[in-house]
C-alpha positions in Angstrom: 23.6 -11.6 -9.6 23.2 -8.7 -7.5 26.2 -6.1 -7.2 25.7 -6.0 -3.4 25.8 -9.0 -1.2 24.1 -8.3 2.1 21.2 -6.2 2.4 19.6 -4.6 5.8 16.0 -4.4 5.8 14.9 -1.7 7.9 10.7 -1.9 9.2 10.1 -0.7 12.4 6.3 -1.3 12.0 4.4 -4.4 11.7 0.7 -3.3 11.4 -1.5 -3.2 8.4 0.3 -3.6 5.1 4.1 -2.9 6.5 4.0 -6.6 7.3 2.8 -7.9 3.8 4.8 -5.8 1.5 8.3 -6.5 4.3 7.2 -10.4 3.3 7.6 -9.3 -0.3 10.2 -7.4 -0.5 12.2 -9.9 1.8 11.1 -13.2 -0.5 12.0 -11.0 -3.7 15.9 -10.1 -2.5 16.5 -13.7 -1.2 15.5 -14.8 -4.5 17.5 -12.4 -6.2 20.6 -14.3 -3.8 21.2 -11.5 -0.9 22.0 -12.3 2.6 19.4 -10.3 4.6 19.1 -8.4 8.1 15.4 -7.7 9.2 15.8 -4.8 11.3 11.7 -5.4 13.2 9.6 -4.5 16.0 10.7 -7.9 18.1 8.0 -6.9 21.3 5.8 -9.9 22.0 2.8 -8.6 20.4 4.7 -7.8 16.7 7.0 -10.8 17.2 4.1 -13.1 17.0 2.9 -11.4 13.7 6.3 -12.0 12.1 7.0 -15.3 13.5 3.8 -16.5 11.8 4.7 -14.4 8.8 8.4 -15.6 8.0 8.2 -19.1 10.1 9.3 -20.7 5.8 12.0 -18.3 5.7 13.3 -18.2 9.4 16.0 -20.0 9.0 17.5 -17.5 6.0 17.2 -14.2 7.9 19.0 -12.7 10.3 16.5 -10.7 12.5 17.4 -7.8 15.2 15.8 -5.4 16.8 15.2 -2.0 15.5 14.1 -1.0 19.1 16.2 -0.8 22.9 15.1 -2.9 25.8 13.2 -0.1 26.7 11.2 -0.4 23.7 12.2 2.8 22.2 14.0 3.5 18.8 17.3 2.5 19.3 19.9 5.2 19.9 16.3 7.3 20.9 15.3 8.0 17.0 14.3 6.1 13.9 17.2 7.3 11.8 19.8 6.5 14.5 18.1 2.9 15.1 18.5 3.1 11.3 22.3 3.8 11.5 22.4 1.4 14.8 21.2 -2.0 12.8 23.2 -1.3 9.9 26.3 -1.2 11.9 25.1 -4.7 13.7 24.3 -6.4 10.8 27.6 -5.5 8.6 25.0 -5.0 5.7 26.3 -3.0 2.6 23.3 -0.9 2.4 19.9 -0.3 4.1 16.0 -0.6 2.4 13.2 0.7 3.9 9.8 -0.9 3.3 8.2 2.2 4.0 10.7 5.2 3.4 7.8 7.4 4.8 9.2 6.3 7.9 11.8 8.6 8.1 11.3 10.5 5.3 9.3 13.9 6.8 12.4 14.5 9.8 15.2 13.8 7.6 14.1 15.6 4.6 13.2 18.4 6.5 16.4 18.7 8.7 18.7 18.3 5.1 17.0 21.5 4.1 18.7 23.6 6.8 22.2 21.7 6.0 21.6 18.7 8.2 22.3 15.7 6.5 22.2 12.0 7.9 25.3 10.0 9.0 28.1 10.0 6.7 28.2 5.8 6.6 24.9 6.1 5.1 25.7 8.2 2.0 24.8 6.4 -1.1 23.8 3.6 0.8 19.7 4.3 1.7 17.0 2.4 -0.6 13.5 2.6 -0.2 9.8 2.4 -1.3 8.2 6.1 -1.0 4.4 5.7 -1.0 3.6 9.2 -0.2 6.2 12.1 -1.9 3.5 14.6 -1.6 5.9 17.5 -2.3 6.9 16.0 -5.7 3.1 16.1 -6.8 2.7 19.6 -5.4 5.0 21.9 -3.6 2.2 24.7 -2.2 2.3 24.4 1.3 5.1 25.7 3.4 6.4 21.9 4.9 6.3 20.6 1.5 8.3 23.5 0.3 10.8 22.5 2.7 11.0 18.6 1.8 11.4 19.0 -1.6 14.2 21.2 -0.7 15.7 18.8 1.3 15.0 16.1 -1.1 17.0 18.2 -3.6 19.9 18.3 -1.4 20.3 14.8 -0.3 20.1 14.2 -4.3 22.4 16.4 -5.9 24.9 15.0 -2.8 24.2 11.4 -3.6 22.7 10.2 -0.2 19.9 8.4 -1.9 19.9 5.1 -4.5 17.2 3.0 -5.4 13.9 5.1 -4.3 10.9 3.2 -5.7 7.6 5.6 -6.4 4.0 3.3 -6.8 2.8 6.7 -9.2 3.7 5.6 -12.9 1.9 9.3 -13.6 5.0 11.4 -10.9 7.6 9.3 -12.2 8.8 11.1 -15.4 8.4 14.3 -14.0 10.2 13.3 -11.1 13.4 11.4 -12.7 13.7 15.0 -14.8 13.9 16.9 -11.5 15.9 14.7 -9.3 18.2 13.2 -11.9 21.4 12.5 -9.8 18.3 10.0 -8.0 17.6 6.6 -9.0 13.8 6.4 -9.1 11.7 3.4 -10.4 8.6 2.5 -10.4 6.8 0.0 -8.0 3.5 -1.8 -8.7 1.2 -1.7 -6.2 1.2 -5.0 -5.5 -1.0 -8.1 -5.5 -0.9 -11.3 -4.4 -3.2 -15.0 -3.5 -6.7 -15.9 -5.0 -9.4 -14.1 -5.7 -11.0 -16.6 -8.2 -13.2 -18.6 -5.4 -16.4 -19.3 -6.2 -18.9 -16.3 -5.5 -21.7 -18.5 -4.6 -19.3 -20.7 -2.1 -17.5 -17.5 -0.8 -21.5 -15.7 -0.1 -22.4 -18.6 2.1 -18.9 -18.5 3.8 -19.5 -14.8 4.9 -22.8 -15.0 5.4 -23.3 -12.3 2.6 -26.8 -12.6 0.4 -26.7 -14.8 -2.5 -29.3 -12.4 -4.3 -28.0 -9.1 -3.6 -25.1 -6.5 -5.5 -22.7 -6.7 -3.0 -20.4 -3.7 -2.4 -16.7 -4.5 -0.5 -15.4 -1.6 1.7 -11.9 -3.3 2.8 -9.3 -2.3 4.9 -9.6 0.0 7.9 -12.7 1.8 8.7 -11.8 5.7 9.0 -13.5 8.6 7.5 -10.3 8.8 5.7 -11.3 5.7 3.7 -14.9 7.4 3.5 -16.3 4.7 5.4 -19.1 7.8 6.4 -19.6 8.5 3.1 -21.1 5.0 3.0 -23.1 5.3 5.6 -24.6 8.2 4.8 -25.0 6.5 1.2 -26.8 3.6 2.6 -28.9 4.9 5.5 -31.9 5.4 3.3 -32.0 2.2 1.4 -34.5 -0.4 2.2 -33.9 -4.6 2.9 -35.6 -4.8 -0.1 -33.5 -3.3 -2.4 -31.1 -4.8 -4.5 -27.9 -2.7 -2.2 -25.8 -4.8 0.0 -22.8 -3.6 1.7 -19.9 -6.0 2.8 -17.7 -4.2 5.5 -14.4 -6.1 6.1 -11.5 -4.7 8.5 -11.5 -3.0 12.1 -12.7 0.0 12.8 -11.9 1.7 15.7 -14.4 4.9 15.6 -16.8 4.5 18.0 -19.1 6.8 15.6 -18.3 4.6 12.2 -18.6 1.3 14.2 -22.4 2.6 15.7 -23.0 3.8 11.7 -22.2 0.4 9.9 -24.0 -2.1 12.7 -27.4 0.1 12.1 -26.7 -0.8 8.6 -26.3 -4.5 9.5 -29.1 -4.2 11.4 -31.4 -3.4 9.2 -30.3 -6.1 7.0 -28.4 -3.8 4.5 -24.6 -4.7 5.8 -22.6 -7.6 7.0 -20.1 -6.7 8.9 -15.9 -8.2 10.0 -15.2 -5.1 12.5 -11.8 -7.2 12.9 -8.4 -8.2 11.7 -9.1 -10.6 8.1 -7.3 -13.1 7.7 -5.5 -13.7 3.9 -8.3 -16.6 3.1 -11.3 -14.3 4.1 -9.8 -11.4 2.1 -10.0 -14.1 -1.2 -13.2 -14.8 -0.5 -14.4 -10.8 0.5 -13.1 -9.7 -2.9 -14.7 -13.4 -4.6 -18.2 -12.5 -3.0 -18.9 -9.1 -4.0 -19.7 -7.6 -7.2 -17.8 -4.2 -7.2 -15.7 -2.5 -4.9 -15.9 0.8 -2.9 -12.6 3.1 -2.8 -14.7 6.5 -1.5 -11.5 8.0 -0.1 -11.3 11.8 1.2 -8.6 13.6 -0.1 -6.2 10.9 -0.6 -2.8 11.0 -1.5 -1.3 8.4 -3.7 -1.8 4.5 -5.0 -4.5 2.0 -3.3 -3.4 -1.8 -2.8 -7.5 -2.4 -2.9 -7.7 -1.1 -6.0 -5.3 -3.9 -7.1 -7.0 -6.7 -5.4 -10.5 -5.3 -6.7 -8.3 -6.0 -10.3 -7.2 -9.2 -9.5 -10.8 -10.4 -8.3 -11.8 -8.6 -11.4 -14.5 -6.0 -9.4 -15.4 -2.9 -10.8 -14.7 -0.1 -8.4 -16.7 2.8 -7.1 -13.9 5.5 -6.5 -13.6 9.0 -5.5 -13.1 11.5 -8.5 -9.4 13.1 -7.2 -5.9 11.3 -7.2 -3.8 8.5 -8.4 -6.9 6.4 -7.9 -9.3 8.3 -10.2 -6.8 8.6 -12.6 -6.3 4.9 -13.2 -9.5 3.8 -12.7 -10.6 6.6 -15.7 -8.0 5.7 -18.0 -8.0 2.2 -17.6 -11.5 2.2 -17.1 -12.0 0.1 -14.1 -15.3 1.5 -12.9 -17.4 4.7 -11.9 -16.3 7.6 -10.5 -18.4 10.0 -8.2 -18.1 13.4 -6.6 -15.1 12.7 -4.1 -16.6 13.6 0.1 -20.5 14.2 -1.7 -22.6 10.9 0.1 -25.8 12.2 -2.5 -23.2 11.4 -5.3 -21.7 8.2 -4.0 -25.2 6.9 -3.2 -26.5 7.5 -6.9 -23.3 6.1 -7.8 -24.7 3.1 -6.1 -27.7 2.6 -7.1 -26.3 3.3 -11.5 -23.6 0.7 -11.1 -26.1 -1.9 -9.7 -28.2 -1.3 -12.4 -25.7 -2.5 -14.8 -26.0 -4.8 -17.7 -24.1 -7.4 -18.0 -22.3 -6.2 -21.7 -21.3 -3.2 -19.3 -19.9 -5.5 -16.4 -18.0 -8.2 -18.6 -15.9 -4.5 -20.0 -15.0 -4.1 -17.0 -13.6 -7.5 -16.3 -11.6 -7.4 -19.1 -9.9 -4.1 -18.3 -9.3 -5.1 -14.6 -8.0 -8.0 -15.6 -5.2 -6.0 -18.0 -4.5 -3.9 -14.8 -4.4 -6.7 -12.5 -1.5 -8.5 -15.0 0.2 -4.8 -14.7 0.8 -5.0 -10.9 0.9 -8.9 -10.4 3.4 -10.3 -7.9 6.2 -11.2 -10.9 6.0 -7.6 -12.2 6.6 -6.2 -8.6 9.7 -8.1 -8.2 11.1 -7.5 -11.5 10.9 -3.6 -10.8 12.4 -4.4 -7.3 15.1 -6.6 -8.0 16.1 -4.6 -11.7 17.8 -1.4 -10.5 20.2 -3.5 -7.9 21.1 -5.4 -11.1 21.7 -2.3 -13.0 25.0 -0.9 -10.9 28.1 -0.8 -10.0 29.0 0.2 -6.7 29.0 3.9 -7.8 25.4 4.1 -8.8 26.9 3.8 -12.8 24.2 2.0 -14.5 25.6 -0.9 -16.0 22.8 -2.8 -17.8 22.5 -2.3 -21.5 
């Protein structure tokens, strides 16, 4: 049983992946036997998401709003909508889905002295997906956030901060020790065992080609131009087929991917998937493309690519490279180079299939390392593990 009772859950966005991993978090605490306060986005647009999301678990939540009538933050910032929905809901303590959210203002204004409301000390929670300055601390704002994230620690602001970097975590917890940090999977959950024959036909994907997913937004973050680039040269003839599944909203990347679909190179979902099509995206193709530019931190595709049990094509920097080299999940090529990706192609296409049912094995190790059950035992643990002064308790 959980040492605290009632738990605010603080997400004040609903796009992309906030909405999946506030569904896990929330199913994960319930379970555990908390009463829980959704602080959301409750405009018509986001409402509809969430009503569609939690409509099974409506009746166990309490929901507010973590914005004003005039659909700004309430109290006019995120920290005091923060403060705002804690006091409405009477919960014990606050977690933040996304502690990125507020992270950058408050960290910087606790390295001048400023520190956030007194009735949250000891009381914030929170999954950090991006603590650049604990990686490194070379640029002048990270200087200042790691200073502020020094203060709030040594003064016992934060608990339970979760980091999805298995690699930062030591070297953190040695630094910040007065901190509680875990580690968080990157989580996966659903199907990706369809048949790829049955899934090809259902996309409209061809049944003889080697089929490279790009999934998830289309931005030149995600290298999405790096692909296109990669691809622009290849023939309908050969073997190369590219599978491009999410929105993209650059008018430039949107023109560069339908020429490839045009030619017969590319299909293309420029839209929002849906959970089944994402199954069957990961279920059709044969590896998966993670060609990110400078990217900071874990990849959720990555996971799914594990659980489908895809090889990956990945950029050589970061979290990512790292696992995908020492768990050996696929090929890495010179990260922002489209020459390198494109050969990259062409090598892993050409692969027998001694090399390919390797690499099933080890994505199907990671996949088990970040399944659904290990993300909720690395949740739920550390509220398990203390007394209401932070004192771990467990054995």
């Amino acid at each position: 049983m959980s040492i605290i009772r009632h738990l605010l859950i603080y997400e004040p966005r609903l796009g992309g992946h906030h909405l999946t991993w506030l569904r896990y978090v929330t199913e994960d605490f319930l379970r555990a036997g908390l009463a829980l306060t959704l602080a959301v986005d409750l405009r018509p647009d986001s409402r509809k998401l969430l009503d569609d999301k939690f409509a099974d678990l409506a009746d166990r939540l309490t929901i507010v709003s973590a914005y004003s009538k005039d659909k700004r933050y309430k109290g006019g910032s995120k920290m005091a909508s923060l403060l705002l929905c804690l006091e409405e809901s009477g919960a014990e303590e606050v977690f933040l889905t996304n502690f990125d959210e507020i992270a950058s203002a408050t960290l910087r204004r606790a390295a001048i002295g400023m520190m956030p409301p007194r009735t949250l000390r000891g009381k914030i929670n929170g999954i950090y997906f991006r603590p650049r300055f604990m990686a490194e601390c070379r640029t002048p704002g990270n200087i200042i956030k790691q200073a502020g994230f020094s203060r709030l620690s040594a003064k016992g602001w934060l608990n339970n901060i979760y980091l999805l970097d298995e690699y930062l975590l030591e070297k953190a917890r040695n630094k910040w020790r007065r901190c509680n940090l875990n580690f968080l999977p990157d989580v996966w959950s659903g199907d990706y065992s369809h048949d790829r024959e049955r899934a090809r036909q259902e996309l409209a994907v061809p049944a003889a080609k080697f089929v490279y997913l790009n999934y998830g937004i289309g931005t030149k973050r995600k290298g999405l131009h790096l692909i296109i680039k990669a691809m622009r040269n290849f023939k309908p003839s050969d073997n190369i087929f590219l599978l491009c599944a999410g929105k993209i909203t650059s008018n430039e990347l949107r023109a560069g991917v339908l020429e490839l679909e045009r030619k017969g190179l590319a299909r293309v979902l420029n839209r929002y998937v849906t959970d089944t099509e994402e199954e069957l995206c990961f279920s059709a193709c044969d590896a998966v493309l993670l060609p990110y530019v400078r990217h900071f931190g874990s990849s959720g595709v990555l996971s799914r690519a594990a659980a489908a049990g895809k090889m990956v094509v990945a950029s050589d920097e970061g979290l990512v490279a790292r696992r995908v080299s020492e768990h050996d999940l696929g090929m890495l090529f010179n990260s922002g180079r489209a020459s390198s990706l494109r050969e990259t192609l062409i090598l892993a296409a050409r692969l027998n299939q001694s090399r390919m049912a390797k690499y099933k094995i080890n994505t199907g190790n990671f996949a088990s390392s970040c399944s659904r059950d290990k993300f909720s035992q690395a949740l739920i643990q550390p509220f398990l593990c203390e007394d209401t002064a932070g004192n771990e308790i467990c054995s």
